[in-house]
C-alpha positions as CSV (number, residue, x, y, z in Angstrom):
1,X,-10.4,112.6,86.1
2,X,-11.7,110.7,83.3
3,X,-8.8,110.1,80.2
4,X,-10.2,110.6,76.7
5,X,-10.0,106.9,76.2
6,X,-12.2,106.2,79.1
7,X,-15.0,108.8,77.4
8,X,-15.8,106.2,74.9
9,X,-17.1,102.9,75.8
10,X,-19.0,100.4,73.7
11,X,-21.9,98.0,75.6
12,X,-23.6,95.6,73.0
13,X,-26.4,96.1,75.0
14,X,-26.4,100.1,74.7
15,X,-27.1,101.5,71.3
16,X,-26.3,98.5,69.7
17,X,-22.1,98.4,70.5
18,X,-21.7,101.7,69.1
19,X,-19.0,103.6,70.6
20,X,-20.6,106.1,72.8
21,X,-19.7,109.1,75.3
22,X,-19.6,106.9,78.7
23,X,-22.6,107.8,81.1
24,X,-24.6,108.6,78.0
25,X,-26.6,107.3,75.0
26,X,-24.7,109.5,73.0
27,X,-22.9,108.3,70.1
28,X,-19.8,109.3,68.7
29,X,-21.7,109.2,65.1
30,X,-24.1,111.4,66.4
31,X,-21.7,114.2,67.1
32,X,-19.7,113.9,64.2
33,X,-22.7,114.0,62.4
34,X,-23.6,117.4,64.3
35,X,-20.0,118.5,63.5
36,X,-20.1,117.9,59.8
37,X,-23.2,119.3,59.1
38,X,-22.2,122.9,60.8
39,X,-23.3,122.8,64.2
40,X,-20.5,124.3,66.4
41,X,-19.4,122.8,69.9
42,X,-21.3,125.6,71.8
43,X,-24.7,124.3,69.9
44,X,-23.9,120.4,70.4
45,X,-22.9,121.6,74.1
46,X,-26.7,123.7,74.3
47,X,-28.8,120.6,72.6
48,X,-26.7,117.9,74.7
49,X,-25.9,118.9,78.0
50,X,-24.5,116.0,80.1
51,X,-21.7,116.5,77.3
52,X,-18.5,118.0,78.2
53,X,-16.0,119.8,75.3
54,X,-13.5,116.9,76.4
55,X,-15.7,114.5,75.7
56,X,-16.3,116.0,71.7
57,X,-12.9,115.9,72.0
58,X,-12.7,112.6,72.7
59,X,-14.9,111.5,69.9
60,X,-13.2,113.5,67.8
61,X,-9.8,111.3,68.9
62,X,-11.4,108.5,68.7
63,X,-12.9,108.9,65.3
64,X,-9.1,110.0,64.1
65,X,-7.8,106.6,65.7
66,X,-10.1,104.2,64.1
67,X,-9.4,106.0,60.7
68,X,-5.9,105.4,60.6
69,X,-6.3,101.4,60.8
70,X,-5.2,99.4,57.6
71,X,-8.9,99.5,56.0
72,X,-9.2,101.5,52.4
73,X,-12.6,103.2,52.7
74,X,-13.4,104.0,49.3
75,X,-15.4,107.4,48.8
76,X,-18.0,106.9,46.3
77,X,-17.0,109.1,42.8
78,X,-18.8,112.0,42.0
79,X,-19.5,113.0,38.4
80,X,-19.5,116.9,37.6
């Protein structure tokens, strides 16, 4: 069985190094994407189906991991 670290590999050759689900083209950007703009797991699951809820779940962990390096992403500021 595959470990969640294992679900995301990165080929500069495949979708230009972007990290991506392992045995797919799918990037984890691509699902995060799907995730922040209201799609639910069942619907990314439907559209997508050589993905697995581990491996959202993986993207999801990996996403988490890379955000916690030393690097200050500033958020652009809104005016209201």
């Amino acid at each position: 069985m595959n470990t969640k670290k294992e679900l995301i590999v990165s080929d500069p050759h495949i979708m230009m190094g972007k990290p991506i689900i392992a045995g797919t083209r799918i990037t984890v950007e691509l699902i995060l994407e799907k995730l922040a703009a209201g799609e639910t797991v069942e619907q990314i699951l439907d559209a997508h189906p050589r993905l697995t809820r581990e491996a959202i779940q993986a993207a999801l962990s990996f996403a988490a991991k890379v955000l916690r390096s030393d690097v200050v992403y500033p958020a652009a500021e809104t005016t209201a």
